[in-house]
C-alpha positions as CSV (number, residue, x, y, z in Angstrom):
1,X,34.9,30.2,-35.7
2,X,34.9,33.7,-33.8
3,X,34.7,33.8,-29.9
4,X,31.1,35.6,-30.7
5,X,30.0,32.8,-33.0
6,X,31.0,29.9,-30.3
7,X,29.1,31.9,-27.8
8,X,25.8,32.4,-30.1
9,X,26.2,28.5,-30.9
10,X,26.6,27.4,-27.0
11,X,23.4,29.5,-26.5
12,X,21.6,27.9,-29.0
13,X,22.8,24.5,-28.1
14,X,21.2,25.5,-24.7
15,X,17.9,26.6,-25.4
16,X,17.4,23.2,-27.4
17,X,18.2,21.4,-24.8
18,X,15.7,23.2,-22.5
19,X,13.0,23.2,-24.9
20,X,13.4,19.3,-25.4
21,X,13.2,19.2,-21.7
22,X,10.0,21.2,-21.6
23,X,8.8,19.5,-24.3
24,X,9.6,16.1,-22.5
25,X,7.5,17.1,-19.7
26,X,4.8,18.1,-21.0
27,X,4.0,15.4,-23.0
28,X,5.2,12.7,-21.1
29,X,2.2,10.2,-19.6
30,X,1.6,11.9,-16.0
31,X,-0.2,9.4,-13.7
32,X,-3.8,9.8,-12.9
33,X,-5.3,11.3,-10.0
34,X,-6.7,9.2,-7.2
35,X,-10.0,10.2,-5.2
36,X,-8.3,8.2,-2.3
37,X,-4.3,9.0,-2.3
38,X,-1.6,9.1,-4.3
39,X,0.5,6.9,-7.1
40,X,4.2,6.5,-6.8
41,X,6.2,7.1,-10.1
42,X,8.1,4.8,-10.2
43,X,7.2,2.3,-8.0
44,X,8.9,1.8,-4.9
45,X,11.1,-1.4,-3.8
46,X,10.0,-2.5,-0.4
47,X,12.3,-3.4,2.4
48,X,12.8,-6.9,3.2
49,X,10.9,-8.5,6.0
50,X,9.6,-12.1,7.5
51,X,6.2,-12.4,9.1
52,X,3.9,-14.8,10.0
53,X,0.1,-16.0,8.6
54,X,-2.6,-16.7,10.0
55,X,-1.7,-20.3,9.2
56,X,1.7,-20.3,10.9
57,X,3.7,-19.8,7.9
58,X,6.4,-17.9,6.9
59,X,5.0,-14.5,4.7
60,X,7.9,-12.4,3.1
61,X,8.2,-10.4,-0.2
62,X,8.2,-13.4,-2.3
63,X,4.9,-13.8,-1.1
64,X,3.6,-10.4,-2.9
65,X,4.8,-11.2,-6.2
66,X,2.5,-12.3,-9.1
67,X,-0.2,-10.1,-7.8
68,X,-1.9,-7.1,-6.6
69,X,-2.5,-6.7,-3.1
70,X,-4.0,-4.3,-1.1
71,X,-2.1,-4.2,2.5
72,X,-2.9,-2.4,6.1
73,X,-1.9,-2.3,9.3
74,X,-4.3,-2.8,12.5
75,X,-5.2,-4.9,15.1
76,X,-8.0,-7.3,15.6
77,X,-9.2,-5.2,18.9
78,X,-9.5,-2.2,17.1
79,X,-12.9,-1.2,18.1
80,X,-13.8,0.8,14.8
81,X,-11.3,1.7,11.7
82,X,-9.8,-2.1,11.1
83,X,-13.4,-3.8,11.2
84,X,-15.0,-0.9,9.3
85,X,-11.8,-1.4,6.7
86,X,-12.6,-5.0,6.1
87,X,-15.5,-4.8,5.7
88,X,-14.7,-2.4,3.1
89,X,-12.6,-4.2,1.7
90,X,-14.8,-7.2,1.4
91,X,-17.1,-5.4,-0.4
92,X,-14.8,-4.2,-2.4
93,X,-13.2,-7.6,-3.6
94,X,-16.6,-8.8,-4.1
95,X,-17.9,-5.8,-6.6
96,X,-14.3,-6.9,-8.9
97,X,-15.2,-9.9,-9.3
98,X,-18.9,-9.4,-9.8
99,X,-17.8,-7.1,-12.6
100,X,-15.5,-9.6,-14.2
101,X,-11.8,-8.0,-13.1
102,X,-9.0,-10.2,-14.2
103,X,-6.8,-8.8,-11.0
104,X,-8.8,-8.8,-7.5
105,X,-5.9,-8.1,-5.5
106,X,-5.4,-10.4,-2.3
107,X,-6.3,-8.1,0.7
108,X,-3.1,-8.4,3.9
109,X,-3.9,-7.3,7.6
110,X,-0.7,-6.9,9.7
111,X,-1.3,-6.4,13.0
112,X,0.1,-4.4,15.3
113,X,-0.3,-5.9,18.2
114,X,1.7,-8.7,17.9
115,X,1.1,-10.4,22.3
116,X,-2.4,-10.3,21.9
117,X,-2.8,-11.3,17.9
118,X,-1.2,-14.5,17.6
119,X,-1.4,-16.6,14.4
120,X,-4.6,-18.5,15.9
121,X,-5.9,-15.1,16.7
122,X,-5.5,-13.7,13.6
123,X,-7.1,-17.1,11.8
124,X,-10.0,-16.4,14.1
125,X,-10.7,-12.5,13.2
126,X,-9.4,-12.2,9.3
127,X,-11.7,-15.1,7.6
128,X,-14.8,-13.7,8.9
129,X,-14.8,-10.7,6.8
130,X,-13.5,-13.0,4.0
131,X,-11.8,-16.5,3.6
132,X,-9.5,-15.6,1.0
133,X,-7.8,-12.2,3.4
134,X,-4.5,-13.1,4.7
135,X,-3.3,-12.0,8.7
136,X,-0.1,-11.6,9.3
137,X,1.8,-11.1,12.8
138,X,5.6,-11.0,14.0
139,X,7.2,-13.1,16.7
140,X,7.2,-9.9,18.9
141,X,6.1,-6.3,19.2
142,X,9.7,-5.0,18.7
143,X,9.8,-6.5,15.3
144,X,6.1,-5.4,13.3
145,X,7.3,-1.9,15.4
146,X,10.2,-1.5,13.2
147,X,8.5,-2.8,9.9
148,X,6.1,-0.5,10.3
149,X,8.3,2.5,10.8
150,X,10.1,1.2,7.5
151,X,7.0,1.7,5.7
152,X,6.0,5.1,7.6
153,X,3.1,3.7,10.0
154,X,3.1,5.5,13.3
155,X,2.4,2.7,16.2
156,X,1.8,3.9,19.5
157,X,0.6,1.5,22.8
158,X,-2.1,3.6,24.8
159,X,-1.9,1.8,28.3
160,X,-5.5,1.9,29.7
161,X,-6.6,2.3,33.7
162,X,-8.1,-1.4,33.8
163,X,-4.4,-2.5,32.8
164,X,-5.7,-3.5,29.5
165,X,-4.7,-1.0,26.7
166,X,-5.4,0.5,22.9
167,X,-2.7,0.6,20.0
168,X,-3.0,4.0,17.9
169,X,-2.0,3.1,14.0
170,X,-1.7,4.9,10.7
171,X,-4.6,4.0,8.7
172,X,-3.2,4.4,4.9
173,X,-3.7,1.1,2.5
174,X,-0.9,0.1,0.6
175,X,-1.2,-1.0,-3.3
176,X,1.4,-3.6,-4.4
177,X,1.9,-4.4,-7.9
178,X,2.7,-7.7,-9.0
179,X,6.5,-7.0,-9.0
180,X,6.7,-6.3,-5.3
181,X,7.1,-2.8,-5.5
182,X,4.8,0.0,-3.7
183,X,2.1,1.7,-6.5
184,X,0.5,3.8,-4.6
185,X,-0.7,5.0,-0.9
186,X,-4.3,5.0,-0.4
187,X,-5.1,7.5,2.7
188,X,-9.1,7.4,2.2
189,X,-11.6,8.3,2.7
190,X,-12.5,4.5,1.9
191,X,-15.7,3.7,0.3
192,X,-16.3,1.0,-2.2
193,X,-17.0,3.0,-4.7
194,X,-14.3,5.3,-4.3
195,X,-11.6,2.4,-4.0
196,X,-13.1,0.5,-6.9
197,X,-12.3,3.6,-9.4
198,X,-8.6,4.1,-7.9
199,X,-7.9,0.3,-8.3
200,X,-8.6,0.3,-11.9
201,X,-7.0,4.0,-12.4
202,X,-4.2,2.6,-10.8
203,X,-4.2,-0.7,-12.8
204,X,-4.4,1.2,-16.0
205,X,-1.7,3.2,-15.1
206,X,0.7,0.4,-14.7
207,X,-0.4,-1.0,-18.4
């Protein structure tokens, strides 16, 4: 074979190879658009951590596995967001199961305040919104600080002049899929509505 020839076969070896990779891409299953935030292709593995329930028991990864769940981070003196997210939320589990959905995820609060939200605390505020929701709290507030960094939640202690004080939070739910992993970030807004369509989008996705 002639230098030229080589040359016009490495050319043509080249543009099938891009082609293939064009054609790849634009035929390969792209992940529906959420009205709420964003799906994570693939999913993401999740950091390990160990916090506490609202029953006093131990909550880790294992404890997300086998199941969807819908997680957020907040604090049972929030005046606003975390009891208008709840209640959300309630609503939202309650519409899934009216319309028959074989996977209404289990719904996680983790506070960040963890001196004032203790697990009794926590077993106080969560179940009123619904029985099934699961609080979760850490032994101190340098520890649900750092887990929260890990999953990109900005916490930030507002001292107040009556010495009391206010914890700014990130307000983005996060979607779990039975194997642990992170599906998707949900940024809002959050209505019923608008969660109920991502949860199934995102469901269908992962099919």
């Amino acid at each position: 074979m002639t230098t030229r020839s080589k040359l016009l076969s490495l050319l043509l070896l080249c543009a099938a190879a891009a082609a293939g990779v064009v054609f790849a891409l634009i035929h390969s299953p792209q992940p529906p658009v959420l009205a709420t935030g964003t799906i994570l292709a693939p999913a993401r593995a999740l950091a390990d951590f160990s916090l506490i329930d609202n029953h006093g028991r131990s909550f880790g990864p294992a404890q997300l596995r086998g199941h969807w769940s819908l997680m957020f981070f907040g604090y049972t003196n929030c005046p606003d967001f975390c009891p208008s997210t709840l209640t959300t939320l309630a609503a939202l589990e309650k519409q899934l199961r009216a319309a028959g959905a074989a996977e209404p995820p289990q719904v996680i609060f983790v506070s960040v305040d963890a001196k004032r939200d203790t697990p009794a605390q926590l077993d106080k505020y969560v179940p009123y919104f619904n029985p099934a929701f699961i609080g979760l709290t850490a032994p101190d507030q340098p520890t649900i600080e750092a887990l929260a960094r890990k999953w990109g939640v900005v916490v930030a202690i507002q001292p107040a002049a009556d010495g009391n004080y206010t914890v700014d939070h990130s307000g983005a739910i996060f979607v779990i899929d039975p194997g642990g992993k992170l599906a998707a970030v949900l940024t809002g807004p959050f209505t019923v509505e608008a969660l109920q369509g991502d949860y199934r989008r995102i469901l269908s996705a992962r099919a």
